[in-house]
C-alpha positions in Angstrom: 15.8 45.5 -77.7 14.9 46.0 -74.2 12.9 44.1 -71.3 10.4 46.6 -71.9 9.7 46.3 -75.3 10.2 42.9 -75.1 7.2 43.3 -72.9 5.3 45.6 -75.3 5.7 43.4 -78.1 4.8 40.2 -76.4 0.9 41.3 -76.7 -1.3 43.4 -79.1 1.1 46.9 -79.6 1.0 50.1 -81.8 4.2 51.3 -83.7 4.5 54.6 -84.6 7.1 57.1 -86.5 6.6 60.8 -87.6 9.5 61.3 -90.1 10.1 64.9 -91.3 10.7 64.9 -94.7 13.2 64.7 -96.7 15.6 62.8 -94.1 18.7 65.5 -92.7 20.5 63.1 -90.6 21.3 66.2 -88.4 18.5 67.8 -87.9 18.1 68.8 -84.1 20.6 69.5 -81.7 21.7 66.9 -80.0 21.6 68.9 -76.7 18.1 70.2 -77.6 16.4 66.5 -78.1 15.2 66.2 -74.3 13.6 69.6 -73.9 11.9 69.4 -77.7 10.0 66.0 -77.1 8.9 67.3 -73.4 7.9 70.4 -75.0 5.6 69.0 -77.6 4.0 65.7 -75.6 0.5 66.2 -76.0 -1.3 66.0 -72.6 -5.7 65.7 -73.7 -6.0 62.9 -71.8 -4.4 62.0 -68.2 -1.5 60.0 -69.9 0.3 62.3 -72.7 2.2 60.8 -75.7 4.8 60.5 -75.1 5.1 60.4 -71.3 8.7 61.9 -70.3 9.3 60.2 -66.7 11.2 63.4 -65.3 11.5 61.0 -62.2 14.1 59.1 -64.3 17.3 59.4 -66.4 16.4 59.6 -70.4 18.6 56.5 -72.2 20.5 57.7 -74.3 21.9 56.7 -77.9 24.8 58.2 -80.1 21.8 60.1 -82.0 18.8 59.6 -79.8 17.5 60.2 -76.8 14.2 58.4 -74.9 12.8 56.2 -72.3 11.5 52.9 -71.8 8.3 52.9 -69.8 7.2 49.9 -67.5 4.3 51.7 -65.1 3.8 50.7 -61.5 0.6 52.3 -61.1 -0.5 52.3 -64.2 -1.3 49.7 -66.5 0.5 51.1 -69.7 3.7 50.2 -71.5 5.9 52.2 -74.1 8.8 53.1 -75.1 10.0 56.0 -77.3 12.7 57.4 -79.8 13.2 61.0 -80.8 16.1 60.8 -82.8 18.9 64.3 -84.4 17.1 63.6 -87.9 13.7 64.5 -86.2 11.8 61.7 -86.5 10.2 59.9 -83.7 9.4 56.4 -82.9 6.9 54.8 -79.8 5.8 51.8 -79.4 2.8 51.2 -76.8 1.1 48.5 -75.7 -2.6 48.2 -76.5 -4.2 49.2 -73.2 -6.7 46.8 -72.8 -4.4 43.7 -73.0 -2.8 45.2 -69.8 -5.5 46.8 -67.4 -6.6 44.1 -64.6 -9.4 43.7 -62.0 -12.2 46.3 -62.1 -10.4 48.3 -65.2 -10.3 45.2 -67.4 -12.3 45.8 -70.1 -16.3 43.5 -70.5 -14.7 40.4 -72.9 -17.1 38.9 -75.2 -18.0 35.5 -75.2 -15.6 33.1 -77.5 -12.9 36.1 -77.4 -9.6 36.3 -74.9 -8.6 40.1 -76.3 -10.4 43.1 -77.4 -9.4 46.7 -78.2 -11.5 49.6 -77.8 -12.8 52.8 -80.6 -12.0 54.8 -77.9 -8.0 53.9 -77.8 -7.8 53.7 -81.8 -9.5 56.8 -82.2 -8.0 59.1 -79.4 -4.4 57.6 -79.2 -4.5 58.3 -83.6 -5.6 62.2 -82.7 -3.1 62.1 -80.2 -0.2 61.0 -82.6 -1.3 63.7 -85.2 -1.6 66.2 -82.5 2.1 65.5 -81.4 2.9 65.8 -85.6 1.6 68.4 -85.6 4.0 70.3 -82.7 6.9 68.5 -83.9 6.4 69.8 -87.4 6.3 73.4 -86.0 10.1 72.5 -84.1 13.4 71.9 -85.4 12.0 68.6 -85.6 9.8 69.7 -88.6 10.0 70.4 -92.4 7.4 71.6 -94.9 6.7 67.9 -95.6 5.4 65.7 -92.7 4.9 61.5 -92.4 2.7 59.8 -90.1 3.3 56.0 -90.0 1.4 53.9 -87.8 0.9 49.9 -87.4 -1.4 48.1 -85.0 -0.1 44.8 -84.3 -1.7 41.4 -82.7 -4.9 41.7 -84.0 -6.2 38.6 -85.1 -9.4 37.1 -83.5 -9.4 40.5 -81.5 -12.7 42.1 -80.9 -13.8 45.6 -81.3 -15.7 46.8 -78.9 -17.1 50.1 -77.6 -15.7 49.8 -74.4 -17.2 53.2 -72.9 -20.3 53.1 -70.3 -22.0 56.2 -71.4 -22.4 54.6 -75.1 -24.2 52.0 -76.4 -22.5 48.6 -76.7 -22.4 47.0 -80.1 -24.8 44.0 -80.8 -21.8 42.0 -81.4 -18.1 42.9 -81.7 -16.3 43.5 -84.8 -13.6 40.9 -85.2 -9.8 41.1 -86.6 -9.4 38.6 -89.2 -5.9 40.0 -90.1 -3.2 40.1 -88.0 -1.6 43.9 -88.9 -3.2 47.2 -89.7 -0.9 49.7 -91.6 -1.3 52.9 -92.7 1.2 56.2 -93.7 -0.1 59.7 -93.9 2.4 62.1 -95.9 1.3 65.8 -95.2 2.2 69.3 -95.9 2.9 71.0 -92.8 0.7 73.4 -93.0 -2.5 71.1 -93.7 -1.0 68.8 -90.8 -1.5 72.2 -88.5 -4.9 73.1 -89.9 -6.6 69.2 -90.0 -4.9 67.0 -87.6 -7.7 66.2 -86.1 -9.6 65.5 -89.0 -6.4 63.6 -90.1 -6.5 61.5 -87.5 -10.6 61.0 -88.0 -9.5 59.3 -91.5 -7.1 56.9 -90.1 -9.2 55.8 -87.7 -12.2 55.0 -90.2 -9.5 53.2 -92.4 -8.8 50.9 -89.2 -12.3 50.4 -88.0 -13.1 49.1 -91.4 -10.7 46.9 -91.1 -12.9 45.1 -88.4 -15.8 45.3 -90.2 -17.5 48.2 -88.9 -18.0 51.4 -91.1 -18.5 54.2 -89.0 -19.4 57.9 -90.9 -16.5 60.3 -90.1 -19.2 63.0 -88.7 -20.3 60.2 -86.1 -16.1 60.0 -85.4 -15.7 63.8 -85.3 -18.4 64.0 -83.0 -17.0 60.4 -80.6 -13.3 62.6 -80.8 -14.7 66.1 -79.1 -14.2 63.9 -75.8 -10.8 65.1 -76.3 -9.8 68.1 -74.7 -8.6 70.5 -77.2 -4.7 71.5 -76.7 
């Protein structure tokens, strides 16, 4: 444990893994580790996943390398893992339970937290996207698993969160505490549908909170993402 995922974990927080499969404790090089998970961060938005901080050193375990991230001009929090066997871990704090003044999201009435389609949907095509590279590296195999969990969600609101869409009437609201969901993929499909992958897992979330969005009207919400 560290101060900073103390931090991440202290609020709402995604945890997620990518795991070739089957496990081969030795995978990757250990000298190879830094370059691979810079080489493969996926960068469709202005933050990638992960974000290597070339600014400072990587920490650095007896199979592992990664960084803790505390921003200081940016509200975000995460830390990652990419560990000899491949498979690589991040948590990351859920954006809007950190952004402040005149980037805090609109809070309903009656509710203290929220969390936006926009983060569930394009941090999930992100995460698929980053599978996806890995899968093609040492870090792959021909068999590929995508775990995800969404922590702190009770009596959190969904809302849109986006001023160029409509708001919803009302937000959606957690009744459970955790979402979890793993995806266990061929390689080759995880190439050809990640984003469509990622389209699924998001539905499965959102319906979680009530709301039952059609994976078309998703597709057509994720082409705000620029393509890699």
């Amino acid at each position: 444990m560290t101060v900073v995922v103390d931090k991440i974990r202290s609020k709402g927080y995604w945890d997620v893994a990518i795991r070739p499969l089957p496990y081969v404790e030795n995978r990757v090089d250990y000298a190879k580790l830094d370059e691979l998970v810079a080489s493969a961060a996926v960068r469709l938005r202005g933050w990638p996943v992960p974000y290597v901080d070339f600014r400072d050193e990587l920490s650095r375990g007896d199979d592992w390398v990664g960084q803790d991230i505390d921003a200081a001009m940016v509200d975000h929090f995460e830390a990652w893992r990419l560990f000899m066997s491949g498979q690589f871990n991040q948590l990351r704090g859920v954006s809007a339970d950190w952004r402040t003044g005149n980037d805090a999201p609109p809070m309903p009435a009656g509710l203290d937290r929220v969390i936006e389609v926009w983060e569930i949907l394009f941090y999930l095509t992100e995460v698929f996207e980053l599978a996806a590279r890995l899968a093609l590296g040492p870090a792959g195999d021909e068999r590929m698993a995508i775990d995800v969990a969404l922590y702190g969600l009770a009596d959190r609101g969904l809302i849109v969160g986006q001023r160029n869409r409509a708001p919803f009437f009302e937000p959606y609201v957690a009744a459970m505490n955790t979402i979890q969901r793993t995806v266990t993929v061929s390689r080759e499909e995880l190439i050809s549908t990640s984003r469509q992958q990622a389209v699924t897992m998001a539905r499965e979330f959102f319906l979680r909170f009530g709301w039952k969005p059609t994976t078309e009207q998703l597709s057509a919400h994720q082409q705000e993402l620029g393509r890699p």
